[in-house]
gemmi code that builds the backbone of each chain (N, CA, C; Angstrom):
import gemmi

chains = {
    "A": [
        ("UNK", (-61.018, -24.367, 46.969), (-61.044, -25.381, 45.915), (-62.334, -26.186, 46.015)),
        ("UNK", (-62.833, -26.791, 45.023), (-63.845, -27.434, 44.742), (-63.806, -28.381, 45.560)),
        ("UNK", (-64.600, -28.955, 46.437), (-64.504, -30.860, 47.019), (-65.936, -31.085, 46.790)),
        ("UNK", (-66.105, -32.523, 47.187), (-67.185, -33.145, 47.146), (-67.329, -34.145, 48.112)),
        ("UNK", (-68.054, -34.320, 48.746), (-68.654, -35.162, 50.009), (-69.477, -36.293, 49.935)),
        ("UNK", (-69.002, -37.701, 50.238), (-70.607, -38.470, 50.105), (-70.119, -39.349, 51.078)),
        ("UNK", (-71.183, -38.562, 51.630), (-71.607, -39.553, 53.230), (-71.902, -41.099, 53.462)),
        ("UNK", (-71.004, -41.944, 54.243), (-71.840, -43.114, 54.010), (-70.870, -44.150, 52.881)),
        ("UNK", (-69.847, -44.431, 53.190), (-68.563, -45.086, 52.483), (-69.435, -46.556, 51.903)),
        ("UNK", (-70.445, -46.994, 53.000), (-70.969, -48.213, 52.631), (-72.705, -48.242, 52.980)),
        ("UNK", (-73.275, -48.252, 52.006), (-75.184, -48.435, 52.265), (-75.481, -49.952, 52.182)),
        ("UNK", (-76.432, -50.230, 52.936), (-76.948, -51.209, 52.794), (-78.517, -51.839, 52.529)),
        ("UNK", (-79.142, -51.661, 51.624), (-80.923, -51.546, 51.553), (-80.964, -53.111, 51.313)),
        ("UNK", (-82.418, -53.245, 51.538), (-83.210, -54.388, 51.041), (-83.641, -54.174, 49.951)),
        ("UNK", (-83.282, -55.405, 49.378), (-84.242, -55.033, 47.753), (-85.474, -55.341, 47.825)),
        ("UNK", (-86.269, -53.846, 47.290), (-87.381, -53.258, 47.191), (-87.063, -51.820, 48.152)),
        ("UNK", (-86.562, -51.405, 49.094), (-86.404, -50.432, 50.220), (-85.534, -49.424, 49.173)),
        ("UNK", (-86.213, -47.897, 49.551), (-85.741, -46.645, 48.726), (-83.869, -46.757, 49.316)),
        ("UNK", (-83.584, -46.490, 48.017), (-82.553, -46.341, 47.985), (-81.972, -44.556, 48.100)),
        ("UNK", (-80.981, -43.833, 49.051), (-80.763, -42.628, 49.108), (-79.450, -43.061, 49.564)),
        ("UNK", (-78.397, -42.216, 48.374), (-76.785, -41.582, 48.177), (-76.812, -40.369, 48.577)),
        ("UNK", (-75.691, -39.892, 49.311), (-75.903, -38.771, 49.643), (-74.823, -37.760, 49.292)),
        ("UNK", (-74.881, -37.162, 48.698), (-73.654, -35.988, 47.887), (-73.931, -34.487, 48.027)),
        ("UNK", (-72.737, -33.778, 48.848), (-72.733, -32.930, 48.820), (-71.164, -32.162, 48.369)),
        ("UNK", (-71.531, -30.377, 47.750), (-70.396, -30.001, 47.155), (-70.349, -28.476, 47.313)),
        ("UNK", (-68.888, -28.207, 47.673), (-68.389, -26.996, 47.906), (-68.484, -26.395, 46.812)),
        ("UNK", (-69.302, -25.197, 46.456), (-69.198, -24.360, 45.272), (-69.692, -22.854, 45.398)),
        ("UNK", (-69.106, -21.889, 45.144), (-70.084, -20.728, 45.139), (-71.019, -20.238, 43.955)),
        ("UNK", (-70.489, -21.265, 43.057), (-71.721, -20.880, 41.897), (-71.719, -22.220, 41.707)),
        ("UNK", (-73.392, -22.792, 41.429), (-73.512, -23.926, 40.831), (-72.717, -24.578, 39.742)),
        ("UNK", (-72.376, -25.753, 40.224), (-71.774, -25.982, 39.003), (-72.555, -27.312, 38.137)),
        ("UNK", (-71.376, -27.875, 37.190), (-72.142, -28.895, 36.782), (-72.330, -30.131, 37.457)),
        ("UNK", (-72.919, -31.020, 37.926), (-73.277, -31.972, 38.698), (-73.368, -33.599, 38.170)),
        ("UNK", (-72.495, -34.631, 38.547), (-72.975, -35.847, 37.453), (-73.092, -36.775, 38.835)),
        ("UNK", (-73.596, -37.861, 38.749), (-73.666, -39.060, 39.250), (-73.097, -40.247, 38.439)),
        ("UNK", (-72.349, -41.272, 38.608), (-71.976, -42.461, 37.986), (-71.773, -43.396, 38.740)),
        ("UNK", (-71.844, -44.396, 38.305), (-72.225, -45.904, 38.501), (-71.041, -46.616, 37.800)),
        ("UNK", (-70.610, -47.149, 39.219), (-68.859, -48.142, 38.663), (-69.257, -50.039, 38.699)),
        ("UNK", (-69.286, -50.564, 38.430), (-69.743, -52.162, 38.142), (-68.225, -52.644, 38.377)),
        ("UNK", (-68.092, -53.791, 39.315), (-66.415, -54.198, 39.474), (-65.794, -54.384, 38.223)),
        ("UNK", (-64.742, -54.268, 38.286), (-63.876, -54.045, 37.108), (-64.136, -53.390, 35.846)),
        ("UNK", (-64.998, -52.440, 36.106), (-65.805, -51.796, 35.114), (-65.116, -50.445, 35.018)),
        ("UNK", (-65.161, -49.481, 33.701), (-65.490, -48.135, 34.498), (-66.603, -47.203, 34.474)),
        ("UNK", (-66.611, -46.337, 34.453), (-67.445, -45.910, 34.775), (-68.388, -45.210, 34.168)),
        ("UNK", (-70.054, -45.433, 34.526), (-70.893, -45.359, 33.302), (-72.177, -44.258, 34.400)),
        ("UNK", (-72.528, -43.496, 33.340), (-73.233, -42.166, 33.494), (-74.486, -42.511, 33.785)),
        ("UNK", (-74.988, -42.147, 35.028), (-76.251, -41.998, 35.094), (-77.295, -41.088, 35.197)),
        ("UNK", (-76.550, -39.661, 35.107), (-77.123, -38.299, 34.996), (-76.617, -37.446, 35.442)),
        ("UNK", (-77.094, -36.545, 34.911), (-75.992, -35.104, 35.164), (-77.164, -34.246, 35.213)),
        ("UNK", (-76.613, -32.961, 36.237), (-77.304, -31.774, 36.056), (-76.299, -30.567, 35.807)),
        ("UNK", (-77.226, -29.982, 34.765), (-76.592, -28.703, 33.686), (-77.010, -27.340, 34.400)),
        ("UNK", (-78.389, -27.549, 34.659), (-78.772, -26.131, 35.635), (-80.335, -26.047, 34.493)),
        ("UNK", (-80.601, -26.966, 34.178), (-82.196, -27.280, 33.482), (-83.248, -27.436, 34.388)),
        ("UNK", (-82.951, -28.128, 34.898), (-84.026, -28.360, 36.495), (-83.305, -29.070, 37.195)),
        ("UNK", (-84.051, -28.875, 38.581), (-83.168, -29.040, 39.635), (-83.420, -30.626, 40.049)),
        ("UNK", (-84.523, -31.323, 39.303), (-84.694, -32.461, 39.632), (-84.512, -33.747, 37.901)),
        ("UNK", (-83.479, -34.116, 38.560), (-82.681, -34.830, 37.301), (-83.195, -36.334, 37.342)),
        ("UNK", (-83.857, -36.699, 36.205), (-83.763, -38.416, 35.836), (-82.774, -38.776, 35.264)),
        ("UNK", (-82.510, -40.350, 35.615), (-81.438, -41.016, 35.130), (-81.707, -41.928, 34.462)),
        ("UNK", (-80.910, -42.755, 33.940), (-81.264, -44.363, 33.759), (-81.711, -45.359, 34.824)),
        ("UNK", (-81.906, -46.540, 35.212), (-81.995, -47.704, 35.631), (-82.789, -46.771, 36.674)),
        ("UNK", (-83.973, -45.948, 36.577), (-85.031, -45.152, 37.752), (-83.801, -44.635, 38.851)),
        ("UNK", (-83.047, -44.292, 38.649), (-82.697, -43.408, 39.267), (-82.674, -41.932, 39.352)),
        ("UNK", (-82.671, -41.285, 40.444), (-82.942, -39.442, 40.249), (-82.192, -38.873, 41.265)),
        ("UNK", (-82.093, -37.354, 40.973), (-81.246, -36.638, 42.290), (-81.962, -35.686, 42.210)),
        ("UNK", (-81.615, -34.845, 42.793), (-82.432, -33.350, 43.533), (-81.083, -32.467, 43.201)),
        ("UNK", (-80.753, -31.358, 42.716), (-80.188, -30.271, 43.122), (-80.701, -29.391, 44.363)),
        ("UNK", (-80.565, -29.005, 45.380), (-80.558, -28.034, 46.038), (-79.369, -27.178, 46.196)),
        ("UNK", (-79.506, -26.310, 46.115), (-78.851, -25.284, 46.097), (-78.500, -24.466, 47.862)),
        ("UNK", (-79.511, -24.929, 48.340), (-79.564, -23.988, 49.957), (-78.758, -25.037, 50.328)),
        ("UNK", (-79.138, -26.544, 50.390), (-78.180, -27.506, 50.893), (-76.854, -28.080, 50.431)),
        ("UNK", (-76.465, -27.384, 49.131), (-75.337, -27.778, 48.374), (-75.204, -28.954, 48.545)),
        ("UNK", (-76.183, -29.642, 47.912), (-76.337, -31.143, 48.010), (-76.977, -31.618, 46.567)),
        ("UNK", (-76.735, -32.850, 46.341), (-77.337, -33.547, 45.260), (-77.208, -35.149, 45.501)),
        ("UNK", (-78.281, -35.121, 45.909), (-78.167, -37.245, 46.488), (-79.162, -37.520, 45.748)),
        ("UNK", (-78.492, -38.559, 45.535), (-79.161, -39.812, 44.436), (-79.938, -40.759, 44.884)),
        ("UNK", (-81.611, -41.169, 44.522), (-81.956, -41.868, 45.053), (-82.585, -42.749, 43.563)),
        ("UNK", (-83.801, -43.654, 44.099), (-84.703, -44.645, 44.032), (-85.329, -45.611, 44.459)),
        ("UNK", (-86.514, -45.632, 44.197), (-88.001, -45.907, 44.939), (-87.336, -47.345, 45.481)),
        ("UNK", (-87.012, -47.740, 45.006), (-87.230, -49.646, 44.760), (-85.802, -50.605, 44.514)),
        ("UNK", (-85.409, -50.743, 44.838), (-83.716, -51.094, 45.082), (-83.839, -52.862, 44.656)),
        ("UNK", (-82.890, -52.838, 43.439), (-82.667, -54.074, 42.424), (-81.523, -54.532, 42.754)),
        ("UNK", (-81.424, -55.770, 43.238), (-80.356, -56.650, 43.077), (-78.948, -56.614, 42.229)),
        ("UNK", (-79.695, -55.811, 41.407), (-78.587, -55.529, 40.035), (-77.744, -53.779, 40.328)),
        ("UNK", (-78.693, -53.338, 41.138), (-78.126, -52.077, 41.643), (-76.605, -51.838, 42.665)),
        ("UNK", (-76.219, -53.172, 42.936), (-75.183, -53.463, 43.228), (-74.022, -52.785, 42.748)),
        ("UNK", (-73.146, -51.913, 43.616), (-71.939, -51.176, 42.165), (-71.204, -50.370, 43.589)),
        ("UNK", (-70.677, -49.676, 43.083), (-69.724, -48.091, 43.642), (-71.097, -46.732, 42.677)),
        ("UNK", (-71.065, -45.918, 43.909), (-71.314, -44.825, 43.204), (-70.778, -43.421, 42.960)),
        ("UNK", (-70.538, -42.743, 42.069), (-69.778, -41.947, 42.755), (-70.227, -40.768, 42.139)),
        ("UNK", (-70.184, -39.693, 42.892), (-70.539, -37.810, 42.698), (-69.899, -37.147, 42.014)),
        ("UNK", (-69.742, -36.099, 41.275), (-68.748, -35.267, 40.818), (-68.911, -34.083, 40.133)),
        ("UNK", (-68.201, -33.192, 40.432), (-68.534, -31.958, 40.106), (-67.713, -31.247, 39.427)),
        ("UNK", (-68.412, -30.488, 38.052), (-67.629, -29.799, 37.564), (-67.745, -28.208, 37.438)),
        ("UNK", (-66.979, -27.559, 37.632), (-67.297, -26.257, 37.901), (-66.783, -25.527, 36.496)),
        ("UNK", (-68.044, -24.643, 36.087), (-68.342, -24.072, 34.548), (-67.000, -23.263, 34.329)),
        ("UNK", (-66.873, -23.610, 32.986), (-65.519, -22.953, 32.667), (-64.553, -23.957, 32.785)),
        ("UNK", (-64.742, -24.919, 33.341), (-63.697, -25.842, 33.571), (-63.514, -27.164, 32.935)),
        ("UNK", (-62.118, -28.095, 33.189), (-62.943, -29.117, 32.497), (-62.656, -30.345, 33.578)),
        ("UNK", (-62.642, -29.855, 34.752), (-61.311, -30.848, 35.714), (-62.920, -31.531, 36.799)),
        ("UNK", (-62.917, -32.894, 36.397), (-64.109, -33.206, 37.204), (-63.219, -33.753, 38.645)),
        ("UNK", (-64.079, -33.431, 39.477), (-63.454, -33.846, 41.099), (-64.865, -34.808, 41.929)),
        ("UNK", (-64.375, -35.858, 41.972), (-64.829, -36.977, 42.417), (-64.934, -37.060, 43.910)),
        ("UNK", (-66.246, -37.384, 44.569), (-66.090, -38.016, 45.912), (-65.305, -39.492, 46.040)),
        ("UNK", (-65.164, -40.032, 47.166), (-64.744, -41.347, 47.354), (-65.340, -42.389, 46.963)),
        ("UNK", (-66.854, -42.412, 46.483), (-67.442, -43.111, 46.571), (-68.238, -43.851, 47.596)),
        ("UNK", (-69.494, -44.238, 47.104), (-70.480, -45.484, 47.980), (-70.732, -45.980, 47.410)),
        ("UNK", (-70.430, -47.577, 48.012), (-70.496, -48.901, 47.763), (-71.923, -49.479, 48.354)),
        ("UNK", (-72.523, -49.741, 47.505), (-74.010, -49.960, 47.609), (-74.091, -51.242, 47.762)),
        ("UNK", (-74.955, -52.125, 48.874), (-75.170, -53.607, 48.891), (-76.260, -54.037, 48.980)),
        ("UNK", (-76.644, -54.869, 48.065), (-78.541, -55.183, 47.984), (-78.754, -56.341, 48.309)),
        ("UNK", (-79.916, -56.431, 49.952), (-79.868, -57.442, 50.218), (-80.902, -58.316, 50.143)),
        ("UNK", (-81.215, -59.297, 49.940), (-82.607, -60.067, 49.507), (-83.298, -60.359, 50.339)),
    ],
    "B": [
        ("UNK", (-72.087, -47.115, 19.046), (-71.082, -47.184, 18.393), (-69.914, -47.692, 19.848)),
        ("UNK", (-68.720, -47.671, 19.446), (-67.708, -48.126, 19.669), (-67.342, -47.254, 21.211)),
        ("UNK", (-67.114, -47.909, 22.197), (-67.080, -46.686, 23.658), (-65.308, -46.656, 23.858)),
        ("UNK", (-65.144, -46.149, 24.769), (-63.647, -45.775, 25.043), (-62.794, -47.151, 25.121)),
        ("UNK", (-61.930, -47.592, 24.548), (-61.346, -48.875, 25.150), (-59.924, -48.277, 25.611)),
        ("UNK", (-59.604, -49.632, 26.494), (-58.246, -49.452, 27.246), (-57.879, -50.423, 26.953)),
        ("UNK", (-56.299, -50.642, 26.882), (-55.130, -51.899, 26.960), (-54.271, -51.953, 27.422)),
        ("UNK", (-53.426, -52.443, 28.343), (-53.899, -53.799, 28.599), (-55.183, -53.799, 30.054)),
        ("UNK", (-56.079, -54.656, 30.220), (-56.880, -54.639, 31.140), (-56.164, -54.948, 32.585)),
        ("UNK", (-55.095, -55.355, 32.275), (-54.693, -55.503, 33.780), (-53.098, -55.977, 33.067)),
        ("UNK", (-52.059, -55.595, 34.490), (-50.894, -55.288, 33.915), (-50.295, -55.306, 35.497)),
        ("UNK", (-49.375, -56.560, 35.775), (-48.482, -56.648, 36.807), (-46.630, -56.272, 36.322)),
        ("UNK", (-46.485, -55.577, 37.032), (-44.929, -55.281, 36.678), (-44.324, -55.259, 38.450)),
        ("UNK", (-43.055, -55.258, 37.963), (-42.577, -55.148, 39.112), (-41.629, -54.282, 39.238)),
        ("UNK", (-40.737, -53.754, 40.149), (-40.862, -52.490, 40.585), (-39.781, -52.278, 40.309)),
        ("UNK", (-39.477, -50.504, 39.492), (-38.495, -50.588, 38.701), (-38.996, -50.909, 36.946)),
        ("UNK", (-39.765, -51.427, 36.533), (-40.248, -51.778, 35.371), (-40.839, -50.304, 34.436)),
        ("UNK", (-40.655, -50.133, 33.408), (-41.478, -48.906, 32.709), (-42.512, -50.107, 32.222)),
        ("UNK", (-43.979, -49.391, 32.338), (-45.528, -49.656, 31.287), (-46.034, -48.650, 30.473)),
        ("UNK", (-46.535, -49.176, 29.895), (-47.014, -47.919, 28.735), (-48.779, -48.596, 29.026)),
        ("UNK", (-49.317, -47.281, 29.052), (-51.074, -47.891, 29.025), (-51.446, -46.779, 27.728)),
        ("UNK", (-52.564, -48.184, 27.042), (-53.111, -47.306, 26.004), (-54.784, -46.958, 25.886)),
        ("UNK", (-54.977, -46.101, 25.632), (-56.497, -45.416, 25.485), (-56.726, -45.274, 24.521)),
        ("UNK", (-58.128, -46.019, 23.866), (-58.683, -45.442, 22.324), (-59.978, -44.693, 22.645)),
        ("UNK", (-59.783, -43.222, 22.612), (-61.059, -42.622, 22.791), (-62.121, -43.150, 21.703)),
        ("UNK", (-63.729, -42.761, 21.823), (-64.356, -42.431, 20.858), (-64.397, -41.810, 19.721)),
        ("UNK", (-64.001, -41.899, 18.927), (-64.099, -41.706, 17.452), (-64.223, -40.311, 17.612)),
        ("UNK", (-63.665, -38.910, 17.080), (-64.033, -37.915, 16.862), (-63.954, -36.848, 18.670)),
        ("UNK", (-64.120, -37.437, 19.252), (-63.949, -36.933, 20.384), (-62.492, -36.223, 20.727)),
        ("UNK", (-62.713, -34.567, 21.219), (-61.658, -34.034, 20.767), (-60.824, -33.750, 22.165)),
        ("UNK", (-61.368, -33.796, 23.003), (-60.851, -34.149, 24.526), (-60.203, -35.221, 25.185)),
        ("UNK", (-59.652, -35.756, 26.045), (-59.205, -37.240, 26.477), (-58.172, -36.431, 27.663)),
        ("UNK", (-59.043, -37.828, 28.645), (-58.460, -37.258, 30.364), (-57.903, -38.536, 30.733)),
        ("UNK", (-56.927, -38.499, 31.683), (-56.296, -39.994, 32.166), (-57.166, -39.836, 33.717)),
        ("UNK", (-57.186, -40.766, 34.398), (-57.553, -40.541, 35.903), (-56.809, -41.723, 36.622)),
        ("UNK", (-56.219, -41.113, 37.793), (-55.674, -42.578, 38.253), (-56.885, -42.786, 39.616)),
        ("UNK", (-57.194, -44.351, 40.020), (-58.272, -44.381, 41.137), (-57.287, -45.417, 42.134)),
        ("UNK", (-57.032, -45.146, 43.207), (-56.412, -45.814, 43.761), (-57.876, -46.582, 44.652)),
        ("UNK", (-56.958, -47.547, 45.235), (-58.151, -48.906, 45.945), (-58.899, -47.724, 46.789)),
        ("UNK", (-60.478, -48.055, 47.319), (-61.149, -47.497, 47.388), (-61.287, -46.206, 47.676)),
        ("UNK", (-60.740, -45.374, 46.758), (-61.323, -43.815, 45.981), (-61.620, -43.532, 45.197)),
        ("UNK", (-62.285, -42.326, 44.754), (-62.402, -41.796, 43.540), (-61.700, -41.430, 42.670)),
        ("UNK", (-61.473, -41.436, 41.104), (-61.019, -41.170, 40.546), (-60.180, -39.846, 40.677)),
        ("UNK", (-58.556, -39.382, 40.182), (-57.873, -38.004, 40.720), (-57.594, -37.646, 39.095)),
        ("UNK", (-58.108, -36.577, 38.631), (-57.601, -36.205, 37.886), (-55.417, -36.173, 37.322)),
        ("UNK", (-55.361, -37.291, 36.163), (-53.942, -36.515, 35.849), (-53.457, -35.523, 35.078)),
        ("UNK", (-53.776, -35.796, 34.043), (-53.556, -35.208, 32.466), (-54.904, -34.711, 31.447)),
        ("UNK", (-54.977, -33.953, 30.948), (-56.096, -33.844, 29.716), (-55.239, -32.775, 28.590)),
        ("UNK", (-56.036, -34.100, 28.012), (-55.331, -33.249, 26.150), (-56.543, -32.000, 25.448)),
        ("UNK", (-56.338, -31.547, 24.484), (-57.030, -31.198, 23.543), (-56.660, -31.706, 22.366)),
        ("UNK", (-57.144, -32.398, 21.471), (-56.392, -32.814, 20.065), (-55.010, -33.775, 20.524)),
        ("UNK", (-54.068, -33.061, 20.404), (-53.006, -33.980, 20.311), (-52.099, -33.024, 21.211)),
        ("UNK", (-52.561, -31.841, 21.666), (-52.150, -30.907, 23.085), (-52.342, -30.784, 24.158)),
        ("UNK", (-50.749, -31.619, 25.110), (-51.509, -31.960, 26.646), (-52.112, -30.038, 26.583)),
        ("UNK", (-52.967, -30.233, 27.755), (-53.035, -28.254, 28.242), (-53.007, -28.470, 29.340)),
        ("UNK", (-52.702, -29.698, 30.293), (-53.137, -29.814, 31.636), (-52.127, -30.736, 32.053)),
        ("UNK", (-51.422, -31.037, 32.792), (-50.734, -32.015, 33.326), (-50.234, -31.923, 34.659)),
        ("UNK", (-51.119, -31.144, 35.491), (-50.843, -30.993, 36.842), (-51.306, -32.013, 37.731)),
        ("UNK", (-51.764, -33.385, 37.062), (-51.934, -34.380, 38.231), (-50.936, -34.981, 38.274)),
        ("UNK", (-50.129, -35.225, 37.655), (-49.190, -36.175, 37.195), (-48.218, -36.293, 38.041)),
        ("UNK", (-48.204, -37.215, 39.040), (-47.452, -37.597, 40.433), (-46.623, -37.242, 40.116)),
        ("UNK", (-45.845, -37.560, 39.687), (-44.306, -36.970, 39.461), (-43.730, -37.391, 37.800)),
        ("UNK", (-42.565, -36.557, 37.597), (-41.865, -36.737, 36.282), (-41.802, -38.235, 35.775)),
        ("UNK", (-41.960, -39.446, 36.815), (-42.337, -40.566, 35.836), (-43.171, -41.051, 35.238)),
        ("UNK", (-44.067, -40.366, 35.453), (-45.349, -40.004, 34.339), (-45.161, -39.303, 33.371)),
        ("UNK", (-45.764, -39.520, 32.133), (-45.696, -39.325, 31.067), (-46.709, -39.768, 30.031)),
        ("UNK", (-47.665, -38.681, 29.552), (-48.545, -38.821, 28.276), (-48.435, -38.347, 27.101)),
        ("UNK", (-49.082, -39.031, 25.907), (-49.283, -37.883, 25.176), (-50.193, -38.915, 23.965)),
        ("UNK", (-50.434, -38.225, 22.981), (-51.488, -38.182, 22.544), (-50.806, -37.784, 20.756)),
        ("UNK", (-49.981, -37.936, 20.538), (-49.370, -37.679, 19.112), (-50.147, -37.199, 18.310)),
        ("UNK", (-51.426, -38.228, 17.539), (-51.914, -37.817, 16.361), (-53.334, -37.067, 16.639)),
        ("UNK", (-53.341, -36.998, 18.192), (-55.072, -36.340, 18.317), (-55.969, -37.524, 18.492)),
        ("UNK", (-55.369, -38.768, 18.464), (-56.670, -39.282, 19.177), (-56.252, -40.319, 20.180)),
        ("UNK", (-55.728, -42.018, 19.714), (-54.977, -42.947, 20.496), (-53.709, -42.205, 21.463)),
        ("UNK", (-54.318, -42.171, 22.861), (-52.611, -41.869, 23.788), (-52.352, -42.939, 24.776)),
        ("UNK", (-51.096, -42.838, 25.011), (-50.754, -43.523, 26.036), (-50.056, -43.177, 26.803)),
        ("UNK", (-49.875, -43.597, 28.646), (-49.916, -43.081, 29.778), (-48.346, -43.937, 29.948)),
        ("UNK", (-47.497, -43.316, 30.288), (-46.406, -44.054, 30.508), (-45.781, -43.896, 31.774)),
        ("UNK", (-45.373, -45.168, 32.579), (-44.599, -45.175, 33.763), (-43.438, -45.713, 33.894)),
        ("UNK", (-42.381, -44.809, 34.338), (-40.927, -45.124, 34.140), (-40.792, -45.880, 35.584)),
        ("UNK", (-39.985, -46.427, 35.425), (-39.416, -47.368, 37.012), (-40.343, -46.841, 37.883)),
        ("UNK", (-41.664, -48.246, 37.614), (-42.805, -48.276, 38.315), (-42.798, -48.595, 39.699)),
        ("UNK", (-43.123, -47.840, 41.051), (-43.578, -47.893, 42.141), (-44.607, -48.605, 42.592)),
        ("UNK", (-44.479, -49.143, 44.145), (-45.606, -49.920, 44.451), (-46.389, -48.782, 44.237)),
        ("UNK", (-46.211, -47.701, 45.078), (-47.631, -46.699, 44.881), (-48.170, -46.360, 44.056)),
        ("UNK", (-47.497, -46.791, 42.893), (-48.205, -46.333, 41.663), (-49.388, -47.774, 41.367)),
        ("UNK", (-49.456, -48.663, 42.143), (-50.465, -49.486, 41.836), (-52.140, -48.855, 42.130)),
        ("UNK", (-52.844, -48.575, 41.158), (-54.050, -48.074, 40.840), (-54.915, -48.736, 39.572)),
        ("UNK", (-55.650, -48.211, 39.899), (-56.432, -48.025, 38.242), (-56.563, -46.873, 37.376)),
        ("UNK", (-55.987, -47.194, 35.896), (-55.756, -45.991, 35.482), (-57.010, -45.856, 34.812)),
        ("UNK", (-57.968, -44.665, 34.625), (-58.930, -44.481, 33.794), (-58.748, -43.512, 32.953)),
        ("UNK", (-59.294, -43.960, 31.320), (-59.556, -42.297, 29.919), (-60.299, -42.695, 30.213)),
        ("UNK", (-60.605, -41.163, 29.847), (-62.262, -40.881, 29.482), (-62.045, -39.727, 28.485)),
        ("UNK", (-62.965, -39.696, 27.742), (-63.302, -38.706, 26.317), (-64.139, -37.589, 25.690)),
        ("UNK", (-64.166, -36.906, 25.448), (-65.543, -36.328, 25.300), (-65.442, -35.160, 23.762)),
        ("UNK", (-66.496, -35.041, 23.553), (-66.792, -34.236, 21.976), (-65.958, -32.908, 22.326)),
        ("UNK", (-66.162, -32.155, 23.505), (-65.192, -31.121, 23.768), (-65.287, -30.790, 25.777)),
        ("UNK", (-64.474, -30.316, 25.837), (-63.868, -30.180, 27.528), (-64.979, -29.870, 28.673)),
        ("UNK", (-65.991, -29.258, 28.239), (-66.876, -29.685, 29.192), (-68.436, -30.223, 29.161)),
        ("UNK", (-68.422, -31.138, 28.088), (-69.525, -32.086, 28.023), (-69.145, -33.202, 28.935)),
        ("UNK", (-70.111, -34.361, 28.713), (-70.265, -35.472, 29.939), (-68.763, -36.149, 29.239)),
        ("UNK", (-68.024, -36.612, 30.016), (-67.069, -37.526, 29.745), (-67.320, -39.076, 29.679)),
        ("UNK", (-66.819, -39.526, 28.877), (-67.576, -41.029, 28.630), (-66.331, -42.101, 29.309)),
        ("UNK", (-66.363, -42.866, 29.850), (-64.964, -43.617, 30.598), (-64.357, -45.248, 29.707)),
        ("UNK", (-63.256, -45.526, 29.926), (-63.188, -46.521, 29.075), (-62.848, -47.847, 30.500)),
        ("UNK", (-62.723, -48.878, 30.234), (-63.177, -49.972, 31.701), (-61.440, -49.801, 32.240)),
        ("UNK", (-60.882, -49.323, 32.197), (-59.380, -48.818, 33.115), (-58.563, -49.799, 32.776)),
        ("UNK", (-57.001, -50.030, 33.143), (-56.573, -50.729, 33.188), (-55.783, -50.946, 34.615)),
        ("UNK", (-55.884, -52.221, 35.429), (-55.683, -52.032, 36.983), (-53.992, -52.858, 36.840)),
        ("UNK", (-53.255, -51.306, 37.258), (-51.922, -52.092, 37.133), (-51.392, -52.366, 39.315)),
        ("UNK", (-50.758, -53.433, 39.092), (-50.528, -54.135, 39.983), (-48.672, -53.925, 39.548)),
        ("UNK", (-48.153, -53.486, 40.670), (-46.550, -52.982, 41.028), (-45.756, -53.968, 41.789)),
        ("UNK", (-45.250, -55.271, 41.883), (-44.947, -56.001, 42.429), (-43.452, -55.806, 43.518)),
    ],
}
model = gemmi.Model(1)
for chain_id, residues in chains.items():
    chain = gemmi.Chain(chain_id)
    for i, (resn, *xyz) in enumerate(residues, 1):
        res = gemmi.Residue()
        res.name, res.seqid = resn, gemmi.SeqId(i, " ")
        for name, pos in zip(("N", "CA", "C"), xyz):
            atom = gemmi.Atom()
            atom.name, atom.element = name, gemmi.Element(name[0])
            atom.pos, atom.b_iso = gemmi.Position(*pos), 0.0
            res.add_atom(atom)
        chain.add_residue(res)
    model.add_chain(chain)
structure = gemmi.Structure()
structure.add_model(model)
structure.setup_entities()
C-alpha cells in the first residue's frame, strides 16, 4: 500500500535560514505528488504538485520541491524563511489511476525571529 | 470565485448525540471527498462521491457514518450517537474530476463531549 513519510514532526528555522521539509513515499511507479500548507483552523491550501512535468516543482509563497525518484523523496524547501511561513505542512500522494490521496502526519513549522 | 465552504465551523455535542456536517463544493466540481484529521495527523481518507454517487466509502469508521450527496453537489456527513473518538476535524474537498488537485474547504472541528 501506498504510505508517506515526513521526517521531523516539528522544524524549527530562523527567519531568513533555508527552510527544508522532508517527504518521502512508497511507490513503484511515480505517482502524483502535492505539498500543502494548513494555517490553524484553516484547511488546507495547495502549494504545488508534481504531475511528472519536471522533477523540480515551484510553488507559491517561493516555495519548491525536488522529485527524485532514486530517493523516493520529495521535500519541500525555501531560501529564506518568513514569519508568516508559520503553519502544518503536509505531503501527499496520489497514485495514477486513483483518486484516494494519502497524507503524511505532518510538520509543524516554527519561525523564529 | 467562491472556494469550498463548510458548516458548522465548529460543533460540540455530546455523546450519544447525531450531527450532520455540511459541505458546499465549488460550483461545477464533479468530485467531493470527506477527510476526517484527528489532533495532530494527517488527513484519512472517508468517503468520495462522483455526482451524487458515493463510489467509495471504505473509510468510514463504522456504520455511524453516513454521507451522501443527493443532488450532485451540497453533501452532508452524518454521525449517529456521536463518540468521543469521533472528535476530529472533518474536511471536503472538491475537484473538476477524481484526479485533479483537490481544493479543501476550512473543516469543521467537532468536539464529542
Amino acid at each position: 500500500a501506498q504510505s508517506v513519510t515526513q521526517l521531523g514532526s516539528h522544524v524549527s528555522v530562523s527567519e531568513g535560514a533555508l527552510v527544508l521539509l522532508r517527504c518521502n513515499y512508497s511507490s513503484s511507479v511515480p505517482p502524483y505528488l502535492f505539498w500543502y500548507v494548513q494555517y490553524p483552523n484553516q484547511g488546507l491550501q495547495l502549494l504545488l504538485k508534481y504531475t511528472s512535468a519536471a522533477t523540480l516543482v515551484k510553488g507559491i509563497n517561493g516555495f519548491e520541491a525536488e522529485f527524485k525518484k532514486s530517493e523516493t523523496s520529495f521535500h519541500l524547501t525555501k531560501p529564506s524563511a518568513h514569519m508568516s511561513d508559520a503553519a502544518e505542512y503536509f505531503c501527499a500522494v496520489l497514485s495514477s489511476g486513483t483518486y484516494k490521496y494519502i497524507f503524511g502526519t505532518g510538520t509543524r513549522l516554527k519561525v523564529l525571529a | 470565485g467562491a472556494g469550498v465552504s463548510q458548516s458548522p465551523r465548529y460543533k460540540v455535542a455530546k455523546r450519544g448525540q447525531d450531527v450532520a456536517l455540511r459541505c458546499d463544493p465549488i460550483s461545477g466540481h464533479v468530485s467531493l471527498f470527506w477527510y476526517q484529521q484527528a489532533l495532530g495527523q494527517g488527513p484519512e481518507f472517508l468517503t468520495y462521491f462522483q455526482n451524487e454517487a458515493q463510489l467509495d466509502k471504505s473509510g468510514l469508521p463504522s456504520d455511524r457514518f453516513f454521507a451522501e450527496r443527493p443532488e450532485g453537489s451540497v453533501s452532508t456527513l452524518k454521525i449517529q450517537r456521536t463518540q468521543q473518538e469521533d472528535s476530529a476535524v472533518y474536511l471536503c474537498a472538491s475537484t473538476p474530476d477524481y484526479q485533479e488537485t483537490q481544493y479543501f474547504g476550512p473543516g469543521t472541528r467537532l468536539l464529542v463531549l
